[in-house]
C-alpha positions as MATLAB code, in Angstrom:
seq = 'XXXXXXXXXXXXXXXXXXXXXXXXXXXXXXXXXXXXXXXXXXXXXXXXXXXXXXXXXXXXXXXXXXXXXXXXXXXXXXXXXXXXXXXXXXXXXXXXXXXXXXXXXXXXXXXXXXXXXXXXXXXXXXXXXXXXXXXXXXXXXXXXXXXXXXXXXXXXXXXXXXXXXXXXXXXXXXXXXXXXXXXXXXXXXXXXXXXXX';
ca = [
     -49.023  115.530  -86.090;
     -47.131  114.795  -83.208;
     -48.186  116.626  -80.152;
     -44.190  117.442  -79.248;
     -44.124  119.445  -82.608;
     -47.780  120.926  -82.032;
     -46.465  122.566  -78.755;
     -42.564  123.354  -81.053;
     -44.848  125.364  -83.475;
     -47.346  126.717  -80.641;
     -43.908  128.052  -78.621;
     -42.379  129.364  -81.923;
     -45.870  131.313  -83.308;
     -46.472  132.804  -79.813;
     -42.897  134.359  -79.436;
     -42.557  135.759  -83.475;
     -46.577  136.493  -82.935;
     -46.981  140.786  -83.652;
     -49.425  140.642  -81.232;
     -47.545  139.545  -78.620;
     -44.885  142.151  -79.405;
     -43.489  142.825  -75.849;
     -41.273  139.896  -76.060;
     -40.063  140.877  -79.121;
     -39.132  144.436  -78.481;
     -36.854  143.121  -75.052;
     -34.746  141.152  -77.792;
     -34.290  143.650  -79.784;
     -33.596  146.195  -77.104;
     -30.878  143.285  -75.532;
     -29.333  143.204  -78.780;
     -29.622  146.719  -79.651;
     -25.763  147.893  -78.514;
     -24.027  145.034  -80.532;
     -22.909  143.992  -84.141;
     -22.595  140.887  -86.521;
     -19.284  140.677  -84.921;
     -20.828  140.452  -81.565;
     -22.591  137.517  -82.122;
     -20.960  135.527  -79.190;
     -21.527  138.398  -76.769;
     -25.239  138.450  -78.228;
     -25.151  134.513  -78.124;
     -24.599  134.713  -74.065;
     -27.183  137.410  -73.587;
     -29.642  135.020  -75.116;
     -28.874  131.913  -73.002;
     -28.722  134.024  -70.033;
     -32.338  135.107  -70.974;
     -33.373  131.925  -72.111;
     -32.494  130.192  -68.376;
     -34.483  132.809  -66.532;
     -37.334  132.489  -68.660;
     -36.822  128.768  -68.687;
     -36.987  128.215  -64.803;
     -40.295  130.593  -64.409;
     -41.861  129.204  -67.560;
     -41.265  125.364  -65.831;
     -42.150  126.828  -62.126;
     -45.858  128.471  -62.773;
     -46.294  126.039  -65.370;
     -46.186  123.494  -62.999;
     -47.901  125.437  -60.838;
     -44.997  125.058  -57.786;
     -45.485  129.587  -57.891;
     -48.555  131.551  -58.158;
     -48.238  135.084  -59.306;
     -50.445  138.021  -60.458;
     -51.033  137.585  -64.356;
     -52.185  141.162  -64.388;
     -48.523  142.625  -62.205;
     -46.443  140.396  -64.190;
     -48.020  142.040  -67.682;
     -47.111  145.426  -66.044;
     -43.823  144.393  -65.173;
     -42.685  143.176  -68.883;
     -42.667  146.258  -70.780;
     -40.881  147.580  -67.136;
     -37.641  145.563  -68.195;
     -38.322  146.741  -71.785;
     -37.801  150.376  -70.598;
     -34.942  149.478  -67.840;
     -33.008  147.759  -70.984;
     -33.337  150.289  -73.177;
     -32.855  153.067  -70.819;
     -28.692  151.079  -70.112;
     -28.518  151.253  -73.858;
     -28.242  155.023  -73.310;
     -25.268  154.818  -71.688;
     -23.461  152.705  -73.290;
     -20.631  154.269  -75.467;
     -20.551  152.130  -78.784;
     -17.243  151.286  -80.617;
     -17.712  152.963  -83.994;
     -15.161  150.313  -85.781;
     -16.353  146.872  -86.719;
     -12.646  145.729  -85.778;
     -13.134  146.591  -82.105;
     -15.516  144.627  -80.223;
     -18.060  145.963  -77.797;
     -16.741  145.667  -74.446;
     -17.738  142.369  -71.921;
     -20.174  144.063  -69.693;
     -21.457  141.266  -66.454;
     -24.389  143.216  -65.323;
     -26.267  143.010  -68.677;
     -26.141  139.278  -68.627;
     -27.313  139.387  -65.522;
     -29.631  141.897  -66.082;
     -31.228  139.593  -68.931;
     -31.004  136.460  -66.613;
     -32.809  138.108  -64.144;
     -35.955  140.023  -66.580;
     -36.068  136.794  -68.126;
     -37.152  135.216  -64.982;
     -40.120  137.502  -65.184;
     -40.911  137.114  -69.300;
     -41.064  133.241  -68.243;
     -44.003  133.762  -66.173;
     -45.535  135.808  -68.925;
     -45.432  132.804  -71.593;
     -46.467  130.878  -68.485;
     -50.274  132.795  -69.369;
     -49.908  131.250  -72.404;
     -49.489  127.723  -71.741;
     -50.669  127.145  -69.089;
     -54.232  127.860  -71.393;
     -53.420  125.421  -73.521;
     -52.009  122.723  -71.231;
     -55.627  122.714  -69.260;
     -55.292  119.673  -66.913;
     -52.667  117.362  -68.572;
     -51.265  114.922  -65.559;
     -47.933  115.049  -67.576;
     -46.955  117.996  -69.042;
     -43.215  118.008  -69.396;
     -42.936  117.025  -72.984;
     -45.173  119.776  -73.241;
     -43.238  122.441  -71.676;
     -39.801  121.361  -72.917;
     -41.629  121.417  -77.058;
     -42.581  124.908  -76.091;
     -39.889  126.473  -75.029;
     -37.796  124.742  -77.569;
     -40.327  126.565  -79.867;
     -39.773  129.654  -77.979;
     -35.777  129.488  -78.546;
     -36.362  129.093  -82.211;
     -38.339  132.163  -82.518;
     -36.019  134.208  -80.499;
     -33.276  133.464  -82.837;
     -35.479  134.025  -85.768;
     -36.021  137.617  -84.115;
     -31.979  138.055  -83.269;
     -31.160  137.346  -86.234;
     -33.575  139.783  -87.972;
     -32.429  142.890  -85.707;
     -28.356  141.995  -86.203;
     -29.058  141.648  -89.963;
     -31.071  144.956  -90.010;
     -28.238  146.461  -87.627;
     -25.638  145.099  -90.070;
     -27.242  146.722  -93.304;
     -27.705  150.003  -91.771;
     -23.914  150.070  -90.004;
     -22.354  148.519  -93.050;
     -24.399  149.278  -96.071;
     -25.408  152.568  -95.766;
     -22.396  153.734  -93.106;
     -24.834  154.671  -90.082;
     -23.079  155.589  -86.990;
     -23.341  152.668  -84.114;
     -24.319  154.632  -81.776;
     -26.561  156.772  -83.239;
     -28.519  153.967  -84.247;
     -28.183  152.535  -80.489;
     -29.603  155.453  -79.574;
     -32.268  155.362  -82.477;
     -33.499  151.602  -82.190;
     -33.487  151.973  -77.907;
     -35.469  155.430  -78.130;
     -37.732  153.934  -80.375;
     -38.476  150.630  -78.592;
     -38.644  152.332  -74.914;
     -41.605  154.447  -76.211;
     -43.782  151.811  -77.498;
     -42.738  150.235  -74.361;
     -44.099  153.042  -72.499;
     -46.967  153.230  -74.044;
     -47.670  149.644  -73.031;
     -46.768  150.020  -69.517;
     -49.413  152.577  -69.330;
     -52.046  150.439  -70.901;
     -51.160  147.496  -68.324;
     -51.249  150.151  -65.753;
     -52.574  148.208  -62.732;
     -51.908  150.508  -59.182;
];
């Protein structure tokens, strides 16, 4: 097999990877506050996560930064909590025919914690790249991967959202609430196990 679409699938099965489950809960937490009918809104959150992640994932994988593997592990399920934690106060329009507002700071906000998840799949790769000369193919396969996954996941949580809204008339935000509360404590839990003061 080609060794582009080795690192695609590597990139893809270490993002939708259970075990690796911190990545997956800050989607779903990003997403957690919007609709079906959101899905531009939830289409800029993504890119704006997707370029942080990007430019850290490129930087330590190139090894232009050095970091602490074991600070940056700590600080992941930090941006889970911080995300969910602005889902809290976010007042929800209750009718699919209103949109949610345009809110900056969260795209910002997922710009700037996806700096920090890049250096996290950084761990990753860099453990399989070992001590390739040339390893941009590499890295762009990967996080090509890594975008496929994390629309696999987006699309998963909207669909769920949209069943639960729609099907069986759930308030929005009650399941905001709901889906955030749920997410920040297995967050929390993590942050404690990764614990490193």
């Amino acid at each position: 097999m080609n060794e582009f679409f080795i690192y695609l699938q590597l990139g893809y099965k270490h993002i939708t990877d259970f075990n690796g489950y911190d990545h997956i809960l800050f989607v779903v937490a990003l997403c957690a506050i919007y609709r079906i009918t959101d899905w531009q809104k939830i289409l800029y959150l993504v890119t704006a996560f997707t370029i942080g992640h990007s430019v850290t994932l490129a930087l330590a994988a190139l090894k232009i930064i050095d970091y602490s593997t074991n600070f940056i592990e700590f600080l992941i399920p930090v941006t889970i909590i911080i995300t969910c934690f602005s889902n809290f106060f976010h007042r929800s329009t209750e009718s699919i025919l209103f949109p949610e507002q345009f809110s900056p700071s969260r795209y910002f906000l997922a710009l700037g914690f996806g700096l920090i998840h890049g250096l996290g799949f950084s761990n990753y790769l860099r453990s399989l790249l070992g001590k390739d000369q040339n390893i941009i193919p590499q890295l762009l396969a990967f996080n090509i991967g890594l975008e496929l996954g994390q629309l696999v996941i987006v699309s998963m949580a909207i669909g769920l959202s949209f069943l639960l809204l729609e099907g069986f008339k759930v308030k929005k935000h009650s399941w905001n609430l709901i889906l955030s509360a749920f997410v920040a404590g297995v967050a929390f839990k993590l942050m404690m196990e990764k614990w490193c003061f």
